[in-house]
C-alpha positions as CSV (number, residue, x, y, z in Angstrom):
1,X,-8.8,2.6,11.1
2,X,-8.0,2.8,7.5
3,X,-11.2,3.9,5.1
4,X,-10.9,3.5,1.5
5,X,-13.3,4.2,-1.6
6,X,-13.9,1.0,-1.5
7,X,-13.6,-0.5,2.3
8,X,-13.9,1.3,5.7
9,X,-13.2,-1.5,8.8
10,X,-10.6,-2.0,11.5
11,X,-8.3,-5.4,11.1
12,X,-5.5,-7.1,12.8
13,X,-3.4,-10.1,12.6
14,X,-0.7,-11.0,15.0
15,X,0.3,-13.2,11.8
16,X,0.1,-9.9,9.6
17,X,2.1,-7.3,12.1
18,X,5.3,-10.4,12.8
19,X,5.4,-10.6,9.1
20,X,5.5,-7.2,8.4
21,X,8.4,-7.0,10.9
22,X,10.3,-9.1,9.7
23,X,9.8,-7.0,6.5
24,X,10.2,-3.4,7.8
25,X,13.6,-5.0,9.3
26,X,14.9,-5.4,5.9
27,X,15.4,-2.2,3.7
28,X,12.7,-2.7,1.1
29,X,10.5,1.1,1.5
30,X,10.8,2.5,-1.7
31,X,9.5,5.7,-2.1
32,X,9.0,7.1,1.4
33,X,8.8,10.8,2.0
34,X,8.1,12.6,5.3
35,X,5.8,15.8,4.9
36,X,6.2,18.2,7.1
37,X,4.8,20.9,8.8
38,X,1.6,20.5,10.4
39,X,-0.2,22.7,12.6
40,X,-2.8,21.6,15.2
41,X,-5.6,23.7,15.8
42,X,-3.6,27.0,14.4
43,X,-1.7,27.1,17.4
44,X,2.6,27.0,17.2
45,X,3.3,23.3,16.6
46,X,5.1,22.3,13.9
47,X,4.2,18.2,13.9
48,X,5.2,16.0,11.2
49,X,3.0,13.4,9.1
50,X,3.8,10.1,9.0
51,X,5.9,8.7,6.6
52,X,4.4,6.8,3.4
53,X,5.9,4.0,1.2
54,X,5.6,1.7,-1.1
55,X,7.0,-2.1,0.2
56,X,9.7,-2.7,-2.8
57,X,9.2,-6.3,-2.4
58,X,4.8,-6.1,-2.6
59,X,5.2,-2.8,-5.3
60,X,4.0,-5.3,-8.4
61,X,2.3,-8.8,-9.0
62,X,2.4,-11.0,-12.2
63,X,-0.6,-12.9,-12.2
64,X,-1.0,-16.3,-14.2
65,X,-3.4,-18.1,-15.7
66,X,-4.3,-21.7,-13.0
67,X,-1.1,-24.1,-13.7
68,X,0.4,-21.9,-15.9
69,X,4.2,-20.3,-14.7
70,X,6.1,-19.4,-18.5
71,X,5.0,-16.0,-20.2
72,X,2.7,-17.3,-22.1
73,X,0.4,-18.0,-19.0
74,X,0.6,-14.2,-17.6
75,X,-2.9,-13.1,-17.1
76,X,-1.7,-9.8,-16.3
77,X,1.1,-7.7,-14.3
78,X,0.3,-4.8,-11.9
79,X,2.4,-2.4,-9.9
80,X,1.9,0.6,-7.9
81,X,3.5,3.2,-9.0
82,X,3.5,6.2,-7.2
83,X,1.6,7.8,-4.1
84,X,1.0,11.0,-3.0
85,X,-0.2,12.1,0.5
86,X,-1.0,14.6,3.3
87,X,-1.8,14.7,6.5
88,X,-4.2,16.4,8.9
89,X,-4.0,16.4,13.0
90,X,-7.2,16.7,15.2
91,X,-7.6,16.7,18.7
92,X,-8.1,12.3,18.9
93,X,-4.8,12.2,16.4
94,X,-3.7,12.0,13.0
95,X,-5.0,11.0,9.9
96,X,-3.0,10.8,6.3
97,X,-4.8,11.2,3.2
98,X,-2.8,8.4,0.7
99,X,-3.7,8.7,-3.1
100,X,-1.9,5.3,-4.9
101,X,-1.6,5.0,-8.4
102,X,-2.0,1.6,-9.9
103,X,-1.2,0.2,-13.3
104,X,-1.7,-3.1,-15.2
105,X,-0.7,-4.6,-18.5
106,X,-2.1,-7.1,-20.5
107,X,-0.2,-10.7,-20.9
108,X,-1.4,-13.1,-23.2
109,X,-3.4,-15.2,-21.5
110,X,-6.1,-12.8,-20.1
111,X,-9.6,-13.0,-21.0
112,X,-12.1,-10.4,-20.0
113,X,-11.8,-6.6,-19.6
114,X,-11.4,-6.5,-15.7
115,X,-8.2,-7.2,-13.4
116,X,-9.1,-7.8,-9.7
117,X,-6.2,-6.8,-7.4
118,X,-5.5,-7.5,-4.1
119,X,-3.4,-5.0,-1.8
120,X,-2.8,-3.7,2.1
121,X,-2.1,-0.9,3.9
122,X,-0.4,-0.8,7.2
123,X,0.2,1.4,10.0
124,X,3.5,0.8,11.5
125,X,4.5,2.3,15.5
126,X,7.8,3.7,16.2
127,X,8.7,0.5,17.6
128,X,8.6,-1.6,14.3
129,X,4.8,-3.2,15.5
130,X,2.0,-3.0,13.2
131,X,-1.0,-1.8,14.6
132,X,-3.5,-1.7,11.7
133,X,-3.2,-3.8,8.8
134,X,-6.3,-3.7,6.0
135,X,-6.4,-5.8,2.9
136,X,-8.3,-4.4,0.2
137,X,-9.9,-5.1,-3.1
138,X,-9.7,-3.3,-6.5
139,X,-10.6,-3.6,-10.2
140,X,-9.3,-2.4,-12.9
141,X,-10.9,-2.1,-16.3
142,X,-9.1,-2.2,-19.5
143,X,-11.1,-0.3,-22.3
144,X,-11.5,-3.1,-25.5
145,X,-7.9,-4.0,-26.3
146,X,-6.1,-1.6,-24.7
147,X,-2.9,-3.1,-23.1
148,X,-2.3,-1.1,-20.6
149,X,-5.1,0.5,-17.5
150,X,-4.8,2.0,-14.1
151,X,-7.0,2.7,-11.1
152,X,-6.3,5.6,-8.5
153,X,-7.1,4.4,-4.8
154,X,-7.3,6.6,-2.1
155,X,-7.0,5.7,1.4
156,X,-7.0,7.0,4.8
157,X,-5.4,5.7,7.9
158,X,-6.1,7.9,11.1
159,X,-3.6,7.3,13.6
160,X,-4.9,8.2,17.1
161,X,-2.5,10.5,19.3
162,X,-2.9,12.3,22.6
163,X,-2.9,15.9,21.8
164,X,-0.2,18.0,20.7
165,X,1.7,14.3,19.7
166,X,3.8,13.7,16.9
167,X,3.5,11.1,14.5
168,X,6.9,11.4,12.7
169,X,7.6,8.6,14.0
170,X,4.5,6.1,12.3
171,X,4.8,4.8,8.6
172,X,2.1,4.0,6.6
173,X,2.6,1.5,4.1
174,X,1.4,-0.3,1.0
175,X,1.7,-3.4,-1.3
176,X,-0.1,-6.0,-3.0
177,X,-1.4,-8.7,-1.2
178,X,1.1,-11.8,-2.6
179,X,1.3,-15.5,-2.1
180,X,4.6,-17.0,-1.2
181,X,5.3,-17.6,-4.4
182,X,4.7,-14.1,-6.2
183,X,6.8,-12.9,-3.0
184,X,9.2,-14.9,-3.7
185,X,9.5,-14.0,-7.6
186,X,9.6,-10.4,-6.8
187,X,12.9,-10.7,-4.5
188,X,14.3,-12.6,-7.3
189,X,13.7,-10.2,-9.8
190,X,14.5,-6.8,-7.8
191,X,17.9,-8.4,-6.9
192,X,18.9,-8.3,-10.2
């Protein structure tokens, strides 16, 4: 299960997990970090979190106004930015505490004060399968005409684990939720 501020419910998608597959084949984490470390009930073992990242591919969204495609039509353009994280095992598992930072900019065409934003987290097995994968909703608020906002989102996945278990081997990871088309507009412009 992966609670949020916002959402707290349990989802998966055979769709989702041979998607994200296909994605974790390629090398698109950016960011991950392993933290290290853990004990479990103060006794001698040293168990490792989970790694965390940020899918380079789903790390920012240009949104456009309907029927629009030039720059004069972006709504808006949101990445995430940076995560922090840490983890903490109990006797039914694992669960890591993920703290995203999200920022927007303004494009021409938006109206209003408020960006909605889509985005997912994923837990990801040692074997490449995704067991867990949430979609979540988010808002950011720009104050009058500044151009630029950001939200903080904070998120966390429990991974369950017989005792004394290790999840080094389990990723968590994030993006925005993307059509085809955004998708394919971010490979384009990362390959740059």
């Amino acid at each position: 299960m992966i609670m949020s501020t916002h959402v707290a419910s349990y989802f998966r998608s055979s769709a989702a997990r041979v998607a994200m597959v296909l994605v974790m084949t390629a090398p698109v984490l950016g960011g991950c970090d392993a933290l290290f470390g853990k004990k479990l009930d103060g006794g001698g073992l040293d168990l490792a979190c989970p790694k965390v990242g940020i899918l380079r591919d789903a790390s920012q969204v240009a949104l456009y106004r309907p029927g629009g495609t030039g720059p004069a039509d972006v709504q808006a353009r949101a990445q995430i930015m940076d995560y922090a994280g840490n983890c903490t095992y109990d006797k039914t598992g694992v669960t890591v505490d993920v703290s995203l930072v999200m920022v927007a900019e303004r494009g021409p065409a938006m109206v209003g004060t408020t960006l909605p934003l889509s985005y997912f987290a994923a837990v990801v097995s040692p074997d490449g399968s995704v067991g867990v994968r949430q979609p979540f909703e988010t808002t950011i608020e720009f104050n009058g005409n500044t151009p630029r906002a950001g939200s903080r989102e904070d998120l966390q996945p429990h991974i369950p684990l017989a005792k004394g278990a290790d999840a080094r081997g389990y990723q968590v990871v994030v993006g925005f939720s993307l059509t085809q088309a955004q998708l394919d507009a971010n490979r384009k412009a990362l390959s740059k």
